[in-house]
C-alpha positions as CSV (number, residue, x, y, z in Angstrom):
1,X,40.7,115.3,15.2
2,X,40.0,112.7,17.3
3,X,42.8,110.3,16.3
4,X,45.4,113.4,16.5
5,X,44.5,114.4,20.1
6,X,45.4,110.4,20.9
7,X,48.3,110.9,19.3
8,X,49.2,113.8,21.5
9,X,48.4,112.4,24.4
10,X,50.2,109.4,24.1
11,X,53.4,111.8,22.7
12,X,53.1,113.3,26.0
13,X,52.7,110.1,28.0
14,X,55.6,108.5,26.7
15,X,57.8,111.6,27.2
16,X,57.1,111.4,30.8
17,X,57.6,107.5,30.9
18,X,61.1,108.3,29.3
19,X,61.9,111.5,31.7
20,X,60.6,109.0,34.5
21,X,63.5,106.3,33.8
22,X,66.0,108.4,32.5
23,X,66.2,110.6,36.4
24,X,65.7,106.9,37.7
25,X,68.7,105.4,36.0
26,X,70.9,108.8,36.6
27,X,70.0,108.8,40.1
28,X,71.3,105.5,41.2
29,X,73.7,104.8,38.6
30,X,77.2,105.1,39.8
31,X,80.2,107.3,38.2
32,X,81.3,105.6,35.0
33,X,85.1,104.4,35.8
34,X,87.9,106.0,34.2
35,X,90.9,104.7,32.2
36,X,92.9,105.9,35.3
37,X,91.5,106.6,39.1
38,X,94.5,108.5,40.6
39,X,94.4,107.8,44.8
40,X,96.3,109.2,47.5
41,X,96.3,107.8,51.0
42,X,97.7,109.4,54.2
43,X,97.1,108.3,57.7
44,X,98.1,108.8,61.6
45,X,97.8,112.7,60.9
46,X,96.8,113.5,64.4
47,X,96.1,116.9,64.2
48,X,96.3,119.0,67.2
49,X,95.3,123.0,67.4
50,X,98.1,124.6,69.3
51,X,95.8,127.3,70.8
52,X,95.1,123.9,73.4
53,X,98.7,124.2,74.5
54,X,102.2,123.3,73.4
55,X,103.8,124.1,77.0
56,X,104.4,122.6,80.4
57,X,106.1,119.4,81.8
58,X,102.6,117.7,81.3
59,X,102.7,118.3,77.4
60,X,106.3,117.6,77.6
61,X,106.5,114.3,79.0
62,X,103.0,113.2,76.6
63,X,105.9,113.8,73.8
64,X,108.2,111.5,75.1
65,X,105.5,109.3,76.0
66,X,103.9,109.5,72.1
67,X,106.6,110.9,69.6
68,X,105.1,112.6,67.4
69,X,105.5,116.0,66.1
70,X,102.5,116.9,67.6
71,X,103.5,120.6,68.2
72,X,103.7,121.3,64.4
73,X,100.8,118.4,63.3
74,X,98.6,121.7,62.2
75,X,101.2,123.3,59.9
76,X,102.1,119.7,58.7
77,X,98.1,119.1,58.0
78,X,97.9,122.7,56.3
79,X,100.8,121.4,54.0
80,X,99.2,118.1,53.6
81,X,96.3,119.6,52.5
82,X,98.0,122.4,49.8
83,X,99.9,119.5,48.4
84,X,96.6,117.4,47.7
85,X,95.2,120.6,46.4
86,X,97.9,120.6,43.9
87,X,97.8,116.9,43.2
88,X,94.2,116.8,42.9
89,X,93.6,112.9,43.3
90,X,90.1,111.6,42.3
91,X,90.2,109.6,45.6
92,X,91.8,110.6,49.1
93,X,91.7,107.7,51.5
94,X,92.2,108.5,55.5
95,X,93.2,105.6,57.4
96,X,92.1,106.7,60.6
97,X,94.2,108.8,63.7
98,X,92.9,112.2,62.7
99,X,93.0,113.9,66.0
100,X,96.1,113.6,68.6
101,X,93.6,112.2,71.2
102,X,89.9,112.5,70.1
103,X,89.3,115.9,70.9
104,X,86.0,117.8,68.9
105,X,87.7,121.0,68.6
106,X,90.6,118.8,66.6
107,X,88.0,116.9,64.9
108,X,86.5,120.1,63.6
109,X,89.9,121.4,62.5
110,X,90.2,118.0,60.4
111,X,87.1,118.2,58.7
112,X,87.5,122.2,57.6
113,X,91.0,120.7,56.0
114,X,89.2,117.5,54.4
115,X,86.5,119.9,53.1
116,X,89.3,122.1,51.1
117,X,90.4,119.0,49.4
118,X,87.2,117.8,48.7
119,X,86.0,120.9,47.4
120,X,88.8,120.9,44.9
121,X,86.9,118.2,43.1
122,X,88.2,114.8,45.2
123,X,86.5,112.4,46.8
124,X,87.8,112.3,50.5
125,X,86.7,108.6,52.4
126,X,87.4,108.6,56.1
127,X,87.8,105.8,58.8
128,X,88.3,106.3,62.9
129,X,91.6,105.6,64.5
130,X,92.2,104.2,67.8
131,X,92.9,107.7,69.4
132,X,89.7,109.2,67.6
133,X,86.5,107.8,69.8
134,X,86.0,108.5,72.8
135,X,89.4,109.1,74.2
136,X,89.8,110.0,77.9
137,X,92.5,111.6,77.1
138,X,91.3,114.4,75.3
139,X,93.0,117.2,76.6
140,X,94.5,120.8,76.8
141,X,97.6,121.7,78.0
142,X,99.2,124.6,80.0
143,X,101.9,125.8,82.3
144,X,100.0,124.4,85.5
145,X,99.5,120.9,83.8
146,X,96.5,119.3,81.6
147,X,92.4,119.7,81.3
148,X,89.9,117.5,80.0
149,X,88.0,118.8,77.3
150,X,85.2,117.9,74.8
151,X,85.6,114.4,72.8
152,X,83.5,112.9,70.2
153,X,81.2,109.4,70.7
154,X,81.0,107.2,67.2
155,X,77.3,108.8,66.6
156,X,79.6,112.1,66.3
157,X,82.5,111.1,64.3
158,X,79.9,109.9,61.8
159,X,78.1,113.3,62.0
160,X,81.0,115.4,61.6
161,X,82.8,113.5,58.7
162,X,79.3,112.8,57.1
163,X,80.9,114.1,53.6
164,X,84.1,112.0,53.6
165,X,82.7,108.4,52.7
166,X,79.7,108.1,55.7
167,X,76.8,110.8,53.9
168,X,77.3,108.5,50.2
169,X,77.8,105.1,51.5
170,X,76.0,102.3,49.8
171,X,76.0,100.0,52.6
172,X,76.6,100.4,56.6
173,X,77.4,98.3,59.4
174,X,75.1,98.4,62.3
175,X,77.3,97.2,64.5
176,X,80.4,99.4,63.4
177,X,81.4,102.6,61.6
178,X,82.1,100.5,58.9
179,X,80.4,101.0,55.5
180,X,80.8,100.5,51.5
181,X,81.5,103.6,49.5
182,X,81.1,103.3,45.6
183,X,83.4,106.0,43.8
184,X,83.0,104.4,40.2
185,X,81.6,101.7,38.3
186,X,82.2,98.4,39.3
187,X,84.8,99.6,42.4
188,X,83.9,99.5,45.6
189,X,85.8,101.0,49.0
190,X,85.7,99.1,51.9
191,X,86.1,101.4,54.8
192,X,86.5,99.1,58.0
193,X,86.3,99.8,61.6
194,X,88.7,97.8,64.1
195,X,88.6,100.2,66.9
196,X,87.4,99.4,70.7
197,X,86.2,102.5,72.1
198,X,83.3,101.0,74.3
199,X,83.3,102.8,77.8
200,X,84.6,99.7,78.5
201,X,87.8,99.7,76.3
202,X,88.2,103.0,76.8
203,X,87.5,103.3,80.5
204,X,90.7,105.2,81.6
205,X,93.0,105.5,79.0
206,X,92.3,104.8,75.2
207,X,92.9,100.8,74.2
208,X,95.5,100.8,71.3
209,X,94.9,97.4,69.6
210,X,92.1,96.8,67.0
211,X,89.5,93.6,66.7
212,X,86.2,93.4,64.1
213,X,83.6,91.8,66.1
214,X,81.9,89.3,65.2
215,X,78.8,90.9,63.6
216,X,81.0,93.3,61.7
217,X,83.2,90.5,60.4
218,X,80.0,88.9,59.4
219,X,78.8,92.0,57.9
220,X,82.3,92.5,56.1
221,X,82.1,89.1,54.5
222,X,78.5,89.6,53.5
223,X,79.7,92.8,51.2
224,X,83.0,90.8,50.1
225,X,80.6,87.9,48.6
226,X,78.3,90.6,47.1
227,X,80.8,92.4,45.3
228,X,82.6,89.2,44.1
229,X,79.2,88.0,42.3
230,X,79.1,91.3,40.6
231,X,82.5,91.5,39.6
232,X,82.9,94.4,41.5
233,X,86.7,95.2,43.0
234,X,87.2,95.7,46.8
235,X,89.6,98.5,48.0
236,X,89.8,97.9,51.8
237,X,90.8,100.1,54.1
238,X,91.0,100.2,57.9
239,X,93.6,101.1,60.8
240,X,95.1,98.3,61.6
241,X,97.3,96.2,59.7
242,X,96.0,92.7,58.6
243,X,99.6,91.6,58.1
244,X,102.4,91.8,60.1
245,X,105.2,94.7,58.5
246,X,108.1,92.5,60.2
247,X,108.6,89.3,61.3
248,X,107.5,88.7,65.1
249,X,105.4,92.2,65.2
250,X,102.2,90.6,66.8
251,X,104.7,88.7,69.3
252,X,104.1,92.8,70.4
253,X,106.6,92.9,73.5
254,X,105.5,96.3,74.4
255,X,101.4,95.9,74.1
256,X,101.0,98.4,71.2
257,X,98.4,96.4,69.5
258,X,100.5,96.4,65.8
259,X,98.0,94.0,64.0
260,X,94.2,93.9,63.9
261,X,93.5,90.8,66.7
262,X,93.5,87.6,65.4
263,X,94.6,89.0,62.3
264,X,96.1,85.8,60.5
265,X,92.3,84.1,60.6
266,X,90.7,87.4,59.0
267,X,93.4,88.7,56.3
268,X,92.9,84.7,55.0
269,X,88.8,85.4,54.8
270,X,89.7,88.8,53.5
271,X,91.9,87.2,51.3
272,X,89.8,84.2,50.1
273,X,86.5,86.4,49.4
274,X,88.4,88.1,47.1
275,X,90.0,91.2,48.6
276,X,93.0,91.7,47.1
277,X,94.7,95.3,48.8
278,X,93.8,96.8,52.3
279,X,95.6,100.3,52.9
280,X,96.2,100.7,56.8
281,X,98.4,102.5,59.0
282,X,98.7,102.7,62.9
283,X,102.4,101.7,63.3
284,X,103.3,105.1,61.9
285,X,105.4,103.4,59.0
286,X,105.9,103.0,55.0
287,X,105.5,99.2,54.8
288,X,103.8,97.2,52.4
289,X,103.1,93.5,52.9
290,X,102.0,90.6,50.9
291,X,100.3,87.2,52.3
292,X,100.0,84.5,49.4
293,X,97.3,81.4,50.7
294,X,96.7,80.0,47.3
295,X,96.7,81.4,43.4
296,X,93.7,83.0,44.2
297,X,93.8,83.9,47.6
298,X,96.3,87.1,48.3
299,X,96.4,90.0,50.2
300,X,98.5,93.2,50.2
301,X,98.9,95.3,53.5
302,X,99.9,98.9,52.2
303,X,100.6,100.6,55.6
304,X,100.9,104.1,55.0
305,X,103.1,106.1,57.2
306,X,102.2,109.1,59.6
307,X,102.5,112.5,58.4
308,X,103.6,113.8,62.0
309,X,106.6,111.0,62.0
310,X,109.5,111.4,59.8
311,X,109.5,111.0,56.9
312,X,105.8,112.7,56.9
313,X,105.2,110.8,54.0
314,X,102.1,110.2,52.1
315,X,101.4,108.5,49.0
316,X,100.2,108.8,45.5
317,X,98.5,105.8,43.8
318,X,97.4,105.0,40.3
319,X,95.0,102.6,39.9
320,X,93.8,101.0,36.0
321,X,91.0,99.0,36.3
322,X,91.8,97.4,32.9
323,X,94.9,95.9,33.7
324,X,94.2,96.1,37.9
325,X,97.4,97.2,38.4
326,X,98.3,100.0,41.2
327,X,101.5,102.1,40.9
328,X,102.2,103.2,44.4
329,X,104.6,106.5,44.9
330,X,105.7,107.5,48.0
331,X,106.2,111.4,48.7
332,X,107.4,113.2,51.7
333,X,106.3,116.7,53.3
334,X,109.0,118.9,53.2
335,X,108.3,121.9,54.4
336,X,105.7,123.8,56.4
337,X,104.9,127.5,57.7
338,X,106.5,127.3,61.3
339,X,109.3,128.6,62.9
340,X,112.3,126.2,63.2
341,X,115.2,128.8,63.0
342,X,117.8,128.4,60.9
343,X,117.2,124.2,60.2
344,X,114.9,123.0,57.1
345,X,111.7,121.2,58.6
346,X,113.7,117.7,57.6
347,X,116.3,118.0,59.6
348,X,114.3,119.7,62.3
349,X,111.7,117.1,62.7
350,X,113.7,114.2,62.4
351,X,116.4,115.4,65.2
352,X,113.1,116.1,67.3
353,X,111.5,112.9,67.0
354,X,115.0,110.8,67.5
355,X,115.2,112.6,70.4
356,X,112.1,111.9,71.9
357,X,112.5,108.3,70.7
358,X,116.1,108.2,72.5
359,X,113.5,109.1,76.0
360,X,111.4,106.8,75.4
361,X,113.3,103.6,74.4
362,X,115.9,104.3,77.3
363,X,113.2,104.7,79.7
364,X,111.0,102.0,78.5
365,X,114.3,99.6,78.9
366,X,115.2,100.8,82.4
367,X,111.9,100.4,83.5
368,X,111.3,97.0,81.6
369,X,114.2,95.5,84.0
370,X,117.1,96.4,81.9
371,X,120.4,97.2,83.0
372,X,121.9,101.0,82.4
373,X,124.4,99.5,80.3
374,X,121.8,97.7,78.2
375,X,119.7,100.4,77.8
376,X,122.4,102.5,76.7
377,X,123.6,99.8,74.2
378,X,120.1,99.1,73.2
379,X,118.4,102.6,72.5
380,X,120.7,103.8,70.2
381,X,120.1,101.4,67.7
382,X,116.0,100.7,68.7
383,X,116.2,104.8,67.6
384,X,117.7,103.6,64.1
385,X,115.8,100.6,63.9
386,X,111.9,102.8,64.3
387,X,113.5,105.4,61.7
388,X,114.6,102.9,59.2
389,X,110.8,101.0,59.4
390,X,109.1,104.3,59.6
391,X,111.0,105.2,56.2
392,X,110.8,102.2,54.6
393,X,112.4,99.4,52.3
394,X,115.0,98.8,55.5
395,X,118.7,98.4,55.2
396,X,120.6,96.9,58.0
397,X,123.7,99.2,59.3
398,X,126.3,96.7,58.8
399,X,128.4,97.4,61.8
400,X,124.7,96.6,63.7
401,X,124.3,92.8,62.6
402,X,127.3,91.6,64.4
403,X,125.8,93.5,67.8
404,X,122.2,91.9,67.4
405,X,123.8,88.4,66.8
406,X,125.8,88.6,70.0
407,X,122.9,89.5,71.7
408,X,120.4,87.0,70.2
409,X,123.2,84.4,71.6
410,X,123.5,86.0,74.8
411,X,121.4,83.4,76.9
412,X,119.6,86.4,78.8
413,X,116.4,86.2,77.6
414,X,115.8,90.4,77.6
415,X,118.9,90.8,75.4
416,X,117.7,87.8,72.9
417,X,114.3,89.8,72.9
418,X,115.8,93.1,72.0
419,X,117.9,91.1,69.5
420,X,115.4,89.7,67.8
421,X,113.1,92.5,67.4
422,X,116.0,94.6,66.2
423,X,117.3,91.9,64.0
424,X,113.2,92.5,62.7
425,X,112.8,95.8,62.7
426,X,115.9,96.0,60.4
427,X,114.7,93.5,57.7
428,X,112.0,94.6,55.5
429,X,109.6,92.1,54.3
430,X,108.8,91.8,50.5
431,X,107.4,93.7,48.5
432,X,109.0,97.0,48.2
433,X,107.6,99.9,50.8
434,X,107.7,103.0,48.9
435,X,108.4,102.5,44.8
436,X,106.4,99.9,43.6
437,X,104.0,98.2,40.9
438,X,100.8,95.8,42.2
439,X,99.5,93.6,40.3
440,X,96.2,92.8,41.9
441,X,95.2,89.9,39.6
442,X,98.1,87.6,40.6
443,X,99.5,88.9,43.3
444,X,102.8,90.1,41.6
445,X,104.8,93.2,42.1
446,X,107.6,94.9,40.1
């Protein structure tokens, strides 16, 4: 009797040893991977709710002055978000921009959207773009001009998108809203922060560029060594581009902070502690680019367009861990629920955005010293020129190239500017923007 009631006890102690390590092990063990992970990306979605005002010369001119379709951005983002539905990717990665200007009502409006998706069984990982964080220019709009409202600090942003990436992360950034989110077994996403939004930065007007200070680099290259001695593969993401999308981009004539500051030094760290893709956005354009330092140092730049730019594209990614391969598709929104008459939403949104482009470049020239004759000459193709990047894989017009040579030989040093930055803009950089295979163990591409 003895011996049995030792018997039992032990029984019983050992099923509470095994019920102790079996809730220990399930409770920090990560998701085991899939054969396939199936990602989509979109960025620069800057939604705006139109009760805050789509009237006025005030809101009128911030068009010309932004070009963006930032009147329909809410039906584009309620379209956006049925088309994920329908896709249901195990992964949705938001490269930052989420608001038109930082404002919390807009903010809130994001996050109901992002929690439809997520609910439908995805996992939604978020990252702050340079209009998000404490923007002085959050405002509303009416007939008798413009009103500061409520925008969001960093502490907020991380509050209000605590279930897309911040709530689950693994590792965070003191210094930064950057952090490590761990989706699956052995894969690790790299959400990175590049934004100034310091009072300082961000005293009057937001500050455009992007630059990881030092202790978040620091920070950055601490997770990159971890996850290279576990064998562990780094998706990075952040606002930004690490790569120029055309030749002479960070030259940036016009101040609009492309590239991530001294961006060659930290894609070639990225690079070398083993990240081998970074998915951005910012310049509102389809462009993937590749920097090769060595065999096994390479980098891809996937910038991922802006749903409230034509083409509104977003993309479609999947990923196989066994061969570490991505195929990247590109697909385009194509319609929404909002009154544009008699013209598709295609057509409608690219005339409005060429357009305000049309404004903009002419005034920018004008005002930039240029001749009225210049301008005229000029803007016309700069229009073609943003279309074709924002679209991706660029084909020069050919009646264009004979134009931009003339005006690289000019001897004017505006016109060889404009030449050159045309002659850019026109001539994609390898590998393909929109269509395309990755391989992320060599750095090839098909």
């Amino acid at each position: 009797m003895y011996f049995s009631k030792k018997l039992i006890i032990l029984g019983l102690l050992l099923v509470l040893l095994l019920g102790f390590y079996s809730c220990k092990d399930n409770s920090s063990s990560p998701t085991p991977t899939p054969n396939t992970i199936k990602i989509a990306v979109i960025s620069d979605i800057h939604v705006y709710d139109p009760t805050l005002g789509v009237t006025g010369d005030a809101f009128n001119n911030y068009l010309v002055s932004e070009c963006k379709l930032i009147p329909m951005s809410n039906a584009i983002m309620e379209s956006v978000t049925n088309s994920l539905i329908a896709e249901k990717p195990d992964i949705l990665l938001v490269t930052g921009d989420l608001t038109k200007d930082g404002e919390l009502v807009d903010h809130q409006l994001v996050a109901s959207y992002l929690q439809k998706i997520k609910n439908n069984g995805t996992k939604v990982v978020v990252i702050p773009g340079n209009h998000d964080i404490n923007n002085p220019q959050s405002y509303s709009f009416s007939a008798s001009g413009i009103k500061k409202i409520a925008n969001i600090q960093a502490s907020d942003f991380k509050t209000i998108y605590s279930n897309f990436g911040f709530g689950e992360a693994i590792a965070q950034d003191p210094n930064s809203l950057s952090y490590v989110f761990q989706p699956y077994k052995g894969i690790w996403i790299l959400a990175m922060d590049d934004c100034k939004y310091s009072p300082t930065d961000n005293a009057t007007e937001e500050t455009v560029s992007g630059k990881f200070n030092d202790n978040t680099l620091a920070w950055i290259n601490t997770q990159l060594q971890s996850a290279k001695s576990q064998n562990i593969v780094v998706i990075g993401m952040v606002h930004h581009g690490l790569l120029e999308h055309f030749t002479g981009e960070s030259a940036d004539p016009f101040e609009l902070g492309y590239v991530t500051d001294n961006y060659q030094t930290v894609s070639k760290d990225f690079a070398d502690a083993g990240m081998r893709i970074c998915f951005t956005g910012h310049f509102h354009a389809n462009d993937i680019s590749l920097v090769k330092n060595s065999a096994t140092s390479f980098l891809f730049d996937v910038e991922t367009g802006s749903t409230v730019t034509p083409t509104c594209p977003y993309r479609i990614i999947t990923y196989t861990p066994s061969t570490n391969q991505m195929v990247i598709t590109t697909k385009h929104i194509t319609s929404i629920i909002y009154p544009l008459g008699s013209k598709t939403f295609t057509d409608s949104s690219t005339t409005f955005i060429r357009n305000l482009l049309y404004q903009n470049m002419y005034g920018t020239l004008i005002a930039g010293g240029a001749t009225q004759s210049q301008a005229q000459l000029v803007a016309p193709m700069g229009v073609d020129a943003y279309m074709a990047h924002y679209a991706g894989d660029e084909v020069m017009p050919a009646q264009y190239a004979p134009i931009i040579t003339q005006m690289i030989a000019s001897g004017d040093p505006m016109t060889i500017q404009l030449g050159q930055l045309l002659g850019s803009m026109f001539t994609d950089l390898n590998p393909p923007d929109n269509n395309v295979t990755l391989n992320l163990n060599d750095g090839t591409y098909k």
